[in-house]
Structures are given as structure tokens and as C-alpha cells.
C-alpha positions, -999 to +999 in steps of 0.1 A: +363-645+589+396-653+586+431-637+575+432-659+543+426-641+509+397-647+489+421-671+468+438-681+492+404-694+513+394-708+479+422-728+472+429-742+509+395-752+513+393-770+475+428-782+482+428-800+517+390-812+509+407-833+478+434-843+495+415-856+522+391-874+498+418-888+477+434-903+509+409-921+523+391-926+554+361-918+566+343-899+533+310-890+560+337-871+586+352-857+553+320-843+544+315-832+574+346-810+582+340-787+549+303-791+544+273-784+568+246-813+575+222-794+552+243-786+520+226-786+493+258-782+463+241-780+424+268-786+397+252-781+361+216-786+373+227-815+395+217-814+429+233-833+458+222-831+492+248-845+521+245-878+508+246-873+472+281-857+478+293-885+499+284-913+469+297-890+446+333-892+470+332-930+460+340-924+422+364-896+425+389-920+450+385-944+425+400-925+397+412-895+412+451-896+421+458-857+428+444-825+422+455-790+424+435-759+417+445-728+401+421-695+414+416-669+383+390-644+408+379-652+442+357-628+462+348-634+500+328-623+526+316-633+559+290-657+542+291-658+507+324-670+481+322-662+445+353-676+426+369-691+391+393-714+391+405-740+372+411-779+385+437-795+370+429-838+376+454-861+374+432-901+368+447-936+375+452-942+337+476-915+334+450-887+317+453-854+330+417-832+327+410-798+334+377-783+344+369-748+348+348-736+377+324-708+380+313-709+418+286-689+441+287-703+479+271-696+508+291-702+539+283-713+575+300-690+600+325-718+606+341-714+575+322-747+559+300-744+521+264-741+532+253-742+500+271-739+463+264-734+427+283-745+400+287-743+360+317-759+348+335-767+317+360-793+301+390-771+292+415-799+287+442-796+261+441-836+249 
């Protein structure tokens, strides 16, 4: 395990992945850094394996042009990440969202998300 708080693990890994993502490049080798081959993420009864998450990279690029993520709780141990946080979304057409993000993760002991489950909410302001 390493040095970083629970938040602070939270928000690196959330953060860089994004900012990778938003920048380009290879979205499989993306993937690939912050997710094992066999992740299996469900978001709101949405399951996506390895592939899912990669199409799903496609849409986010599109209309994503920068993200940052504010951690409310974050607990961490070895294998396993519980945490609340709120990303804040910034689109191409100039809206800002913010989604709320209750998370459970199962980590690989090389740091990356094994396996996740989310519930979310829209808590934008407009």
C-alpha cells in the first residue's frame, strides 16, 4: 500500500485517469494503467467489463474538457477503497455538471480498481 491517504489515493487515481482520458491517446493503455484486464465496474446497475469501459472513454473525450474531483470520505485498505466524492465536469458547450459518487472498490495489489460499484447522483446547481 502506499503513503497516499485514503483521499489522497482517491483523488490521484480519479484525477490522472481523467486527465489521461481527456488527453488522448491510446484509451486501451489508459485502461490498462488504472484498471485490471478483468474489471468488471457497475455504475447504477450498469455493468461494463474492460471493453465496455473503453467505448464508454469515446463519449467522455468527446464532451469532456476537464474534471476535478472533490473527496467528502475515503477509506483504504490493502484491497478494498470505499469513498464519496463529488466530480465537478466541465463539457465542450460550456455547462458545468456535478455528480456525486458513492464508491466500493476492490483493488489489485498494484494499486489498479479490480472491480467497483457505484450509485451516483446529479447534484448540479443549473
Amino acid at each position: 500500500m502506499s503513503d497516499l491517504s485514503a483521499r489522497e489515493f482517491v483523488a490521484d487515481f480519479f484525477e490522472s485517469f481523467t486527465r489521461e482520458v481527456v488527453a488522448g491517446g491510446d484509451a486501451e493503455a489508459v485502461v490498462d494503467r488504472y484498471y485490471t484486464p478483468d474489471i468488471e465496474q457497475i455504475a447504477d446497475g450498469i455493468t461494463l467489463d474492460r471493453q465496455r469501459l473503453i467505448d464508454h472513454l469515446r463519449p467522455v473525450r468527446r464532451n469532456v474538457v476537464s474534471c476535478s474531483y472533490d473527496v467528502h470520505e475515503a477509506i483504504r485498505t490493502s484491497d478494498q477503497v470505499a469513498a464519496r466524492f463529488t466530480i465537478h465536469a466541465e463539457l465542450r458547450r460550456g455547462r458545468t455538471i456535478a455528480t456525486e459518487v458513492y464508491l466500493f472498490g476492490e483493488l489489485a495489489p498494484d494499486g489498479r480498481m479490480r472491480r467497483t460499484t457505484q450509485v451516483t447522483r446529479d447534484v448540479s446547481t443549473s
